[in-house]
C-alpha positions in Angstrom: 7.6 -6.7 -10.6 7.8 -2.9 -9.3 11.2 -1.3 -9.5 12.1 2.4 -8.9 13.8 4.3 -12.2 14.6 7.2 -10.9 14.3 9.5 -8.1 14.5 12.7 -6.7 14.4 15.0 -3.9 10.5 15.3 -4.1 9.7 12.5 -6.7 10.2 8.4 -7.2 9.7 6.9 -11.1 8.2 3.7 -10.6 7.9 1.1 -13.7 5.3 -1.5 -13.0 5.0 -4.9 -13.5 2.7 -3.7 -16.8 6.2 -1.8 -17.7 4.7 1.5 -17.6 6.7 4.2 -15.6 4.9 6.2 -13.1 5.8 9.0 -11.3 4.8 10.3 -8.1 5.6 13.1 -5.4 3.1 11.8 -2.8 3.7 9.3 -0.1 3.5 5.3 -1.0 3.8 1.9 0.1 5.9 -0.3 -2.7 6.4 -4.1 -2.7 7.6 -6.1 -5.8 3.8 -6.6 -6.1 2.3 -4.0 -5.0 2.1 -0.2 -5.3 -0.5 1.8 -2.6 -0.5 5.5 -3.0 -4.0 6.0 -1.4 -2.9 5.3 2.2 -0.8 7.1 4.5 0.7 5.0 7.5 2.0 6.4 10.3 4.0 4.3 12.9 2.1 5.7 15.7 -1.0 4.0 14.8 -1.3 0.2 15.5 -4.5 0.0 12.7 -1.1 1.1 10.2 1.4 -0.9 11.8 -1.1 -4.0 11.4 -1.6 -3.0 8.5 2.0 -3.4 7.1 2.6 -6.7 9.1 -0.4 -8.0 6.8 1.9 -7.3 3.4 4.2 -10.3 5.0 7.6 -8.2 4.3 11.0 -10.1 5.2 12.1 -6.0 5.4 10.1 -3.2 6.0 12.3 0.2 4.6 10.8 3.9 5.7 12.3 7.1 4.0 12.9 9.9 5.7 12.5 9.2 9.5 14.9 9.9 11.7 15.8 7.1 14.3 15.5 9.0 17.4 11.8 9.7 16.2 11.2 5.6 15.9 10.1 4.1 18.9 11.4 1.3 20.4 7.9 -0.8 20.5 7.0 -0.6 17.3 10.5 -2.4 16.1 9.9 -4.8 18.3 6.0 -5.1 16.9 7.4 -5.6 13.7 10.4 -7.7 14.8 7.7 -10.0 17.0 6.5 -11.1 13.3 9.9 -11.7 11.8 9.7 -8.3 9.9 12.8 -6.1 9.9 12.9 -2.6 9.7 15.8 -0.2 8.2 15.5 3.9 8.2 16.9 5.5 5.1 16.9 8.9 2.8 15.6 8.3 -0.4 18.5 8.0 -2.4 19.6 5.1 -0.4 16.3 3.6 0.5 15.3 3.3 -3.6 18.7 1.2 -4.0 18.2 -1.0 -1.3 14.6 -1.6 -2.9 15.5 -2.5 -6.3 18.8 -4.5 -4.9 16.3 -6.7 -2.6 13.7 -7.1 -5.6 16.4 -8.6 -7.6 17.6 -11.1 -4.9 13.8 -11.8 -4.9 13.4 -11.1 -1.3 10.2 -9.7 0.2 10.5 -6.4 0.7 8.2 -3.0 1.2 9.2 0.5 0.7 7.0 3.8 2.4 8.2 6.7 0.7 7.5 9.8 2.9 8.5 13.2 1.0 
């Protein structure tokens, strides 16, 4: 299982389900089971947005975008497949993370720096 150790303003610690910590200062897409750091999504793209649907979150978390700048039709893409989506800073996206992990839910993280 992936949890998040640590993080900073421009860096997450990861350890993996191998327990090896990680860190990185790039964008990511984390899920208990998964950790992507070679794709970027961006929710103005539906090949992205499909993209994230397929990782079958219960809870889709982004860092770092403001709400205003999160348009209405792709929360309701996401919510059309039973996916919810929450907008946090770091610090409070990474808790929500590791607190979802342990209650074994189905959750995915993009961290944006």
């Amino acid at each position: 299982m992936n949890e998040i150790v640590s993080y900073g303003d421009n860096e997450v610690v990861i350890r993996t389900s191998n327990n090896i910590e990680l860190a990185y200062n790039q964008p990511l897409i984390l899920s208990p089971t998964n950790l992507i750091t070679n794709k970027t999504t961006s929710i103005d793209n539906d090949e992205d947005i499909a993209f994230l649907i397929k990782l079958k979150p219960e809870v889709l978390i982004f860092t770092n975008i403001v709400a205003s700048h999160f348009p209405p039709k792709v929360r309701t893409k996401f919510e059309a497949h039973a996916i919810g989506v929450e907008l946090m800073s770091l610090g409070a996206a990474c808790r929500t993370y590791n607190l979802l992990v342990s209650e074994g839910r189905k959750v995915v993280l993009i961290v944006r720096f």
